[in-house]
VEXDREN-2710 file (C-alpha; in Angstrom, 1 decimal):
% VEXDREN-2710
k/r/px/py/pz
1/UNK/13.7/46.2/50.7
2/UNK/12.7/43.9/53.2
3/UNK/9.1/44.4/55.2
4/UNK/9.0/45.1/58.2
5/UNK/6.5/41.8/58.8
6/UNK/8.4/39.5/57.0
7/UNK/11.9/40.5/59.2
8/UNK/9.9/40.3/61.8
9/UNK/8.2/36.5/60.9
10/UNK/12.0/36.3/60.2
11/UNK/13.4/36.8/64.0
12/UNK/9.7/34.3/65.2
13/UNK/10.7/31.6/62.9
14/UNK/14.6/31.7/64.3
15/UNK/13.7/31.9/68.4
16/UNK/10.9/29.5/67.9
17/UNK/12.7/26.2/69.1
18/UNK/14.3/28.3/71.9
19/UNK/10.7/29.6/73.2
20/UNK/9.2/25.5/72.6
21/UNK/12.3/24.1/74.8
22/UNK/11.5/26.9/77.9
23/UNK/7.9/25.8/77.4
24/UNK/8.4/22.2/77.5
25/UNK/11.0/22.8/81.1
26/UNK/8.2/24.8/82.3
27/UNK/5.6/22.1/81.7
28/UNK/7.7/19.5/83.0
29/UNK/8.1/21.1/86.3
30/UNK/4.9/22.4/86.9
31/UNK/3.8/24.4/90.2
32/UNK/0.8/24.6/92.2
33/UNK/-0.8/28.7/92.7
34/UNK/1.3/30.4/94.9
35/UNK/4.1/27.9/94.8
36/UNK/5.2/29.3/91.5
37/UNK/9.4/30.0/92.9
38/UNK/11.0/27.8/90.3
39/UNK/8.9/28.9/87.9
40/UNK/8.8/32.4/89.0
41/UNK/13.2/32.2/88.8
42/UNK/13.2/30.4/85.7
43/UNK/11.7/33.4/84.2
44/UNK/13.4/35.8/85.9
45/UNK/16.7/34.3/84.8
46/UNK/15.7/34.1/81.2
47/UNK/15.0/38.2/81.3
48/UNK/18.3/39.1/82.9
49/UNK/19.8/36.8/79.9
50/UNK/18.0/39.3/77.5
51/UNK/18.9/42.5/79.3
52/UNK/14.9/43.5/80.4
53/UNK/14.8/44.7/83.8
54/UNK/12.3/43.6/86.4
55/UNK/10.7/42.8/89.3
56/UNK/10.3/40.0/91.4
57/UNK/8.1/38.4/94.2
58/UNK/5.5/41.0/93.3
59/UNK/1.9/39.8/95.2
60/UNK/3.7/36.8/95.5
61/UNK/5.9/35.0/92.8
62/UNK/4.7/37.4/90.3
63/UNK/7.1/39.4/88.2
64/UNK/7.1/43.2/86.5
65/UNK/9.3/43.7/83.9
66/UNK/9.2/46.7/81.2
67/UNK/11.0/48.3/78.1
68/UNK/10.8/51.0/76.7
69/UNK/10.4/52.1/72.6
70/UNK/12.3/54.9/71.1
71/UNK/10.4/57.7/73.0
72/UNK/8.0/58.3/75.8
73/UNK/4.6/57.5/75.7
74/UNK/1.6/55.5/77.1
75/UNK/2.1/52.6/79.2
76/UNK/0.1/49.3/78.0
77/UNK/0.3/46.4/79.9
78/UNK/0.4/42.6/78.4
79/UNK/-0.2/39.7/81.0
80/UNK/0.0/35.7/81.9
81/UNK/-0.6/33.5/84.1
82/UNK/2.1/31.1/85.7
83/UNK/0.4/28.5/87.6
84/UNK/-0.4/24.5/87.2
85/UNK/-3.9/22.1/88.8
86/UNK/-3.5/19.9/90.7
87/UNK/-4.2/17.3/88.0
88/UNK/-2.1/14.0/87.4
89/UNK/-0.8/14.0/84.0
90/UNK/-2.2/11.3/81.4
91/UNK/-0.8/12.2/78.4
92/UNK/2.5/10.4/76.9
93/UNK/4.8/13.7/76.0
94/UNK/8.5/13.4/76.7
95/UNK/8.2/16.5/78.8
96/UNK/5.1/15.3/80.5
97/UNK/5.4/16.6/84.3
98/UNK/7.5/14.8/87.0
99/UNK/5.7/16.7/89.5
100/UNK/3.3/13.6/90.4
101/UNK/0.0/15.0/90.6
102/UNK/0.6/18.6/89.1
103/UNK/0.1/19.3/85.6
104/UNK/-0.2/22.2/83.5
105/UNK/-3.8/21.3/82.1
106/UNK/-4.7/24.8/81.6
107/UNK/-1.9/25.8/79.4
108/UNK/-0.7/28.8/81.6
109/UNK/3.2/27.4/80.6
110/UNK/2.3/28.2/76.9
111/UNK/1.4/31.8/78.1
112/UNK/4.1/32.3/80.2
113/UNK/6.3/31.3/77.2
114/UNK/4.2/33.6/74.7
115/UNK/4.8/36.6/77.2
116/UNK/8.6/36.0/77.6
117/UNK/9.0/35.6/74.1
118/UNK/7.3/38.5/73.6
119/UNK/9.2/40.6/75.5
120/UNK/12.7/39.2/73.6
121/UNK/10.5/40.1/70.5
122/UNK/10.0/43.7/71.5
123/UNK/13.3/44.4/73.3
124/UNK/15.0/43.8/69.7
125/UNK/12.3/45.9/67.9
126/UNK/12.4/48.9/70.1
127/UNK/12.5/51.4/66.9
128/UNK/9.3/50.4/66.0
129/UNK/7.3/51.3/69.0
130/UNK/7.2/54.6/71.3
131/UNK/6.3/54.0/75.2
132/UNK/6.4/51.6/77.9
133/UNK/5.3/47.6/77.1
134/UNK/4.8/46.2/80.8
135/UNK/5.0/42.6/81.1
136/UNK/3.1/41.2/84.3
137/UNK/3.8/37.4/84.8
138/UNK/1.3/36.8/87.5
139/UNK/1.0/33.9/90.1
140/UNK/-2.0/32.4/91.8
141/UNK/-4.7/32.7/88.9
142/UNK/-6.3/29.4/89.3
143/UNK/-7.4/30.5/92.7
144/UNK/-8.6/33.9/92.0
145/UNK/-5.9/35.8/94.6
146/UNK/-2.7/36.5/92.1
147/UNK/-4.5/39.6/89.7
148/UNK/-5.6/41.0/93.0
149/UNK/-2.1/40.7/94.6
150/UNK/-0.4/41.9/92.1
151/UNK/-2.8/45.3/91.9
152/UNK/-2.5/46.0/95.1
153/UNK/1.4/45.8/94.7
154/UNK/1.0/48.9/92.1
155/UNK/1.0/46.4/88.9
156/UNK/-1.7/48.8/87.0
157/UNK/0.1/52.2/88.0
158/UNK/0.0/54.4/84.9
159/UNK/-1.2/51.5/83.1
160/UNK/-3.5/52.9/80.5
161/UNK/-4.8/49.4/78.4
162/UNK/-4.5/46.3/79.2
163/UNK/-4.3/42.6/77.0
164/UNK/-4.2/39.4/77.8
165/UNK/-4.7/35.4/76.1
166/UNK/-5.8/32.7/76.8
167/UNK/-5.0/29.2/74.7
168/UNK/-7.4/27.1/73.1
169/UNK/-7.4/23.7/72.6
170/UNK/-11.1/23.5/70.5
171/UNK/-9.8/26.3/68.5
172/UNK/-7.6/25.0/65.4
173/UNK/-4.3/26.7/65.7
174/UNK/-3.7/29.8/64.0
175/UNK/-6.6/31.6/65.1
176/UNK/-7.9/33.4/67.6
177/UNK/-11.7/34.4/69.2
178/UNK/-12.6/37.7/70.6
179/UNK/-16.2/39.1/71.8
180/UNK/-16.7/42.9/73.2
181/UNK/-18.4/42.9/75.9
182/UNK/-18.8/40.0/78.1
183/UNK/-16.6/36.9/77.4
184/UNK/-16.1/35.0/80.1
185/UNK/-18.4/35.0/83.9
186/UNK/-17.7/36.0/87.4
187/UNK/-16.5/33.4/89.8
188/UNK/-17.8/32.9/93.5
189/UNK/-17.9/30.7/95.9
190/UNK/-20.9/29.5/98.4
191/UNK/-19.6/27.8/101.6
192/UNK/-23.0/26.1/103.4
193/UNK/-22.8/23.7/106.8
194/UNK/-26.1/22.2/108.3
195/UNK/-26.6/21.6/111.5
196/UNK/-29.3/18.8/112.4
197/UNK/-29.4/15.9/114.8
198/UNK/-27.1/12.8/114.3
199/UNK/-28.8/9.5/115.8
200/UNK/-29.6/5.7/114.3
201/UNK/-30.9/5.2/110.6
202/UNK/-33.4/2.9/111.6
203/UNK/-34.8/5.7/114.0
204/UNK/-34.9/8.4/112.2
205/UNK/-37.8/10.5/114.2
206/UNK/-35.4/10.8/117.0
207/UNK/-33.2/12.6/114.8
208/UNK/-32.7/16.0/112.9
209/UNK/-31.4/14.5/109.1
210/UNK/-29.2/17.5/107.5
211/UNK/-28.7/15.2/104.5
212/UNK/-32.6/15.5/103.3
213/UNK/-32.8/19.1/104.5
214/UNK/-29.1/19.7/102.4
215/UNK/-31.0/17.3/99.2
216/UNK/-33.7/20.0/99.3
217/UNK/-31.8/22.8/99.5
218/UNK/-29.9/21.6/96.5
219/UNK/-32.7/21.5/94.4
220/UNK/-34.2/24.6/95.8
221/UNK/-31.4/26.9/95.2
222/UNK/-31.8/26.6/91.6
223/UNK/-35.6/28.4/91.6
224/UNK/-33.4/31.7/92.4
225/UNK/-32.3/31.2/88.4
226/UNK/-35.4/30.0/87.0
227/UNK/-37.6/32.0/89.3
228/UNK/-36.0/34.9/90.3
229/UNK/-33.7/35.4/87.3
230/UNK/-34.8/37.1/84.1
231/UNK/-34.3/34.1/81.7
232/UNK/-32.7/36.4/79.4
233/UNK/-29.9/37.1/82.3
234/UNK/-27.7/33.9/81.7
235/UNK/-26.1/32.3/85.5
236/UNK/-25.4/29.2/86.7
237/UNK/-25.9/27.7/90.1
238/UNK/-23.9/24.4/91.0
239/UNK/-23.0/22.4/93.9
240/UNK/-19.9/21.0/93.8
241/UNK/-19.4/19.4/97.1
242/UNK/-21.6/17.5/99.8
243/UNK/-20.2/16.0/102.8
244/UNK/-21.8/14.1/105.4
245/UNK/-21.7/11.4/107.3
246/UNK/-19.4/8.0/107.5
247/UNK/-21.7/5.2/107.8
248/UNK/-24.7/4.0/105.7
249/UNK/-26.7/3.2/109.1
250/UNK/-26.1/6.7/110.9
251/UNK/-28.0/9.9/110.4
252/UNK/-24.8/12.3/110.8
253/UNK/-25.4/15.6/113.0
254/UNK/-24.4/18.1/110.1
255/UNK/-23.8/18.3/106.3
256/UNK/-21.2/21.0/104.4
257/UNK/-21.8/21.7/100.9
258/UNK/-19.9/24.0/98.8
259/UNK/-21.0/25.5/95.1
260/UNK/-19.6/28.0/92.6
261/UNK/-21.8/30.7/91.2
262/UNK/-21.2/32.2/87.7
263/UNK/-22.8/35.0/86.0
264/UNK/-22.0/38.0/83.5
265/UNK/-23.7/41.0/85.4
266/UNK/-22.7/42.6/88.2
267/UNK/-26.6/43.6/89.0
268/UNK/-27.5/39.3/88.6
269/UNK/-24.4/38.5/90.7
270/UNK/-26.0/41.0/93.8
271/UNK/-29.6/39.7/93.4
272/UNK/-28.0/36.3/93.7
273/UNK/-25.8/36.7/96.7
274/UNK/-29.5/38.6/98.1
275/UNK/-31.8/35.1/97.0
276/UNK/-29.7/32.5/98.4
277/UNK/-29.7/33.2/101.9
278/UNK/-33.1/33.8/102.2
279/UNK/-34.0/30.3/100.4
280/UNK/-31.3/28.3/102.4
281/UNK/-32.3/29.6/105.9
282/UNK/-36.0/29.0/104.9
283/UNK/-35.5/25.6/103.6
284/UNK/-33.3/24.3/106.2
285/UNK/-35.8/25.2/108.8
286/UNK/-38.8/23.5/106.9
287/UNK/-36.4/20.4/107.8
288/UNK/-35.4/21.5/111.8
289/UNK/-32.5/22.6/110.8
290/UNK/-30.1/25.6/111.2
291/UNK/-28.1/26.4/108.1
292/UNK/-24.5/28.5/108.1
293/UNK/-23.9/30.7/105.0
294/UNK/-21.1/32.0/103.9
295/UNK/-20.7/33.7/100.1
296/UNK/-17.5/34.7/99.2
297/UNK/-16.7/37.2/96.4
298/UNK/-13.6/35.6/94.0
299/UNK/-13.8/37.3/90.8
300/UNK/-15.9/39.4/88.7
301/UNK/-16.9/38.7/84.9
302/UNK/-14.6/39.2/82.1
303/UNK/-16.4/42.2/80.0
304/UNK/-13.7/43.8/77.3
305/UNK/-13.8/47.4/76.1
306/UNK/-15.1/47.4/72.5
307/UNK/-12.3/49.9/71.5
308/UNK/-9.4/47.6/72.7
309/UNK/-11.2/44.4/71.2
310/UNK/-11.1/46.4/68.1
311/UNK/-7.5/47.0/68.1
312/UNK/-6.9/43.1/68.8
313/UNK/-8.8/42.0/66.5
314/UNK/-7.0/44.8/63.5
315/UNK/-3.8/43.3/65.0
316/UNK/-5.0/39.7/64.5
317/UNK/-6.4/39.8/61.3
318/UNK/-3.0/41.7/59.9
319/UNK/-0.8/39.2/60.8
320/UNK/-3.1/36.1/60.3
321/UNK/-5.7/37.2/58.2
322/UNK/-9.8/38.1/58.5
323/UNK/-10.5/34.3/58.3
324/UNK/-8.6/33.7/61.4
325/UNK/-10.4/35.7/63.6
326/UNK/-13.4/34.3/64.7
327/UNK/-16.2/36.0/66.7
328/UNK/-16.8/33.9/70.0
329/UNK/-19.7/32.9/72.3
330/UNK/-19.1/33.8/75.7
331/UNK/-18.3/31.2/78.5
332/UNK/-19.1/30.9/82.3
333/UNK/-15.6/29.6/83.0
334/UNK/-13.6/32.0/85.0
335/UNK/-10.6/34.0/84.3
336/UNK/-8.9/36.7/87.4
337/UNK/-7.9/38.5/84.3
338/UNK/-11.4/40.4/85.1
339/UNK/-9.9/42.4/87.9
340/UNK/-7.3/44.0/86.1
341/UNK/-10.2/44.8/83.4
342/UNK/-12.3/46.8/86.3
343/UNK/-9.4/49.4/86.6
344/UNK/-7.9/49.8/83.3
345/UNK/-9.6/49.3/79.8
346/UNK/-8.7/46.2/78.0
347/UNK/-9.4/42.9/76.5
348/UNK/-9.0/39.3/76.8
349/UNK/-9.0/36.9/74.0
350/UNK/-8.9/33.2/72.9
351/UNK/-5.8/31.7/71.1
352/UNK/-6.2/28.6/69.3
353/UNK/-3.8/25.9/70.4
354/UNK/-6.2/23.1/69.2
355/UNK/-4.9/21.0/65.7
356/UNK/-6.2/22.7/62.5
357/UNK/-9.0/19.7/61.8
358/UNK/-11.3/19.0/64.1
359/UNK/-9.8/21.3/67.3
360/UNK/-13.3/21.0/68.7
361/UNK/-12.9/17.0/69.4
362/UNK/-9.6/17.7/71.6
363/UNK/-8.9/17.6/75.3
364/UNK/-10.4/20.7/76.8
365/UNK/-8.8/22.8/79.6
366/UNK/-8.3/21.1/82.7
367/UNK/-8.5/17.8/81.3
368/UNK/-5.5/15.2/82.2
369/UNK/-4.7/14.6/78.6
370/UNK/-4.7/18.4/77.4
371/UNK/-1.8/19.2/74.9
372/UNK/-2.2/22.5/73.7
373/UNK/-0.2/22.8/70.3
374/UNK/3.3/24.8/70.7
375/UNK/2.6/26.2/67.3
376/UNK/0.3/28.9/69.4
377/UNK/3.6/30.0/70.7
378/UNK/4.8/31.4/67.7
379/UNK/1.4/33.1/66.7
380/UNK/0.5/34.4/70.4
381/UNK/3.9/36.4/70.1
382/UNK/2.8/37.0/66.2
383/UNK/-0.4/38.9/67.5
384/UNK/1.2/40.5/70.8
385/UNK/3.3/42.2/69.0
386/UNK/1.5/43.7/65.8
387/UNK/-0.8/45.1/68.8
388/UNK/1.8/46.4/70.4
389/UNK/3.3/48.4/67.4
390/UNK/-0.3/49.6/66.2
391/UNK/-0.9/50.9/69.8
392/UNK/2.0/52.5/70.1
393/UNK/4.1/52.8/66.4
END
């Protein structure tokens, strides 16, 4: 009698080239965060194909849809994220995007594809689960808004866990990494004019610069990490942005800067958003200068429950095996995934997409010439789904 995995690797193995050709339309016509419609229909058409019943334009573009196993039970929730970057495409595929200067560079067509064929997988498996599988195909994670949307739209009602992926390219295909705790930081944004006195370069007494007092206030923000910080409470401070000025013989009359602050705890992320204005305002005056501060609160850090790690990492190693599953270091990149994660327990984890020598040399996320491997297609929907029938078989 035939396993239950191996009809199951079975019906992967005969969708696959199905689930690669929606991926490779998807990455083709790629679309900016919260200009997701094509996308948003495209997916939306491919569940009324299958018979799964949804929701659209849901905190914008997003999507709901949901099926049920052979009885009533818990609701768990699986997740991914739609949009592209506004990133012009270098690589040579024969899908590459003809949306000139839009690219999926952070693989969030892959997810979408894993999701989707995730919820064909389940829909055709129904005996083998009890409960409710929500599918949330969300809009607008790049710039922090879409989770949010979407949960203020009800997305997380009767939710009771949560998972979501993220691909890889550094990690050789066929694997995953997964951390309890902490795995990825919280993401806000700093938003800093100064005000000074524009005049001649030669004169430069008769002016106010806002260029030296910004310079100083660049280097001086970063004493609220080594200073202020306890060195064992990892965050980063950086200024991504400085403005001011058109000519190379004119003092200009005010500077904007704006930064990104990441960190992994709450308490650290308050103390910061305490430090900065005090060092800013202080530092600008030393220069005669007024400084505007404005801190704005994006998303928090990504900390998984331990239990639901656990259960992703059982339902990893069963269907690709201990080796496969690989312990990871936590990163300050950003993922909105974090807000669902406040509300509902859950966990996030790392899919390799990377090839299986050397994945650490590729193209990284966001990167013109990232080409995540389409084998993590078939594994994402491999692992998806053995959680889903431990959680709820």
């Amino acid at each position: 009698m035939e396993t239950s995995q191996a009809y199951l690797s079975k019906f992967l193995e005969l969708h696959n080239d199905e689930w690669i050709a929606f991926r490779r339309d998807l990455h083709a016509h790629p679309e900016l965060s919260e200009q997701e419609k094509e996308t948003s229909e495209k997916v939306a058409q491919a569940l009324t194909k299958l018979g799964i019943p949804f929701k659209k334009n849901i905190g914008g573009y997003g999507i709901i849809a949901e099926i049920t196993g052979s009885e009533p039970g818990p609701t768990i929730a699986l997740r991914a994220d739609m949009d592209a970057l506004p990133i012009k495409e270098e690589t040579n595929l024969p899908f590459k995007s003809v949306n000139d200067g839009v690219m999926h560079a952070c693989g969030h067509d892959i997810h979408t594809t894993i999701l989707l064929a995730t919820a064909q997988t389940l829909s055709e498996h129904t005996s083998q689960f009890k409960g409710t599988v929500r599918f949330i195909f969300q809009p607008a994670e790049e710039v922090n808004v879409g989770a949010i949307a979407m949960i203020k739209e009800g997305v997380l009602d009767n939710v009771q866990e949560i998972y979501g992926l993220h691909n890889a390219p550094t990690l050789p295909v066929g694997s995953i990494g997964i951390k309890p705790g902490p795995l990825m930081g919280s993401v806000d944004r700093i938003e800093l004019t100064i005000e000074g006195k524009g005049g001649h370069g030669a004169a430069p007494e008769a002016s106010i610069d806002p260029i030296v007092a910004g310079s100083s206030i660049v280097m001086g923000i970063q004493t609220a990490i080594s200073r202020e910080i306890s060195p064992i409470e990892p965050a980063v401070i950086t200024i991504g942005s400085f403005h001011a000025g058109l000519a190379n013989n004119i003092i200009p009359s005010e500077a904007k800067l704006t930064g990104t602050i990441r960190t992994f705890s709450p308490k650290v992320q308050e103390q910061i958003k305490q430090i900065l204005p005090r060092i800013i305002e202080q530092q600008a005056l030393s220069y005669r200068c007024t400084a505007h501060f404005n801190y704005i609160d994006q998303s928090p850090a990504v900390i998984n429950s331990e239990r639901q790690t656990d259960y992703v990492k059982k339902a990893a190693e069963k269907c690709l095996g201990a080796d496969h599953v690989t312990l990871c270091e936590p990163t300050t990149i950003g993922e909105d995934f974090a807000n669902y994660l406040k509300d509902v327990p859950g966990a996030f984890f790392w899919l390799g997409s990377g090839p299986e020598t050397n994945a650490e040399k590729s193209f990284g996320l966001h990167h013109p010439k990232c080409s995540p491997s389409e084998g993590a297609i078939k594994v994402g929907v491999d692992v998806l789904s053995h959680l889903i029938f431990d959680r709820l078989g």
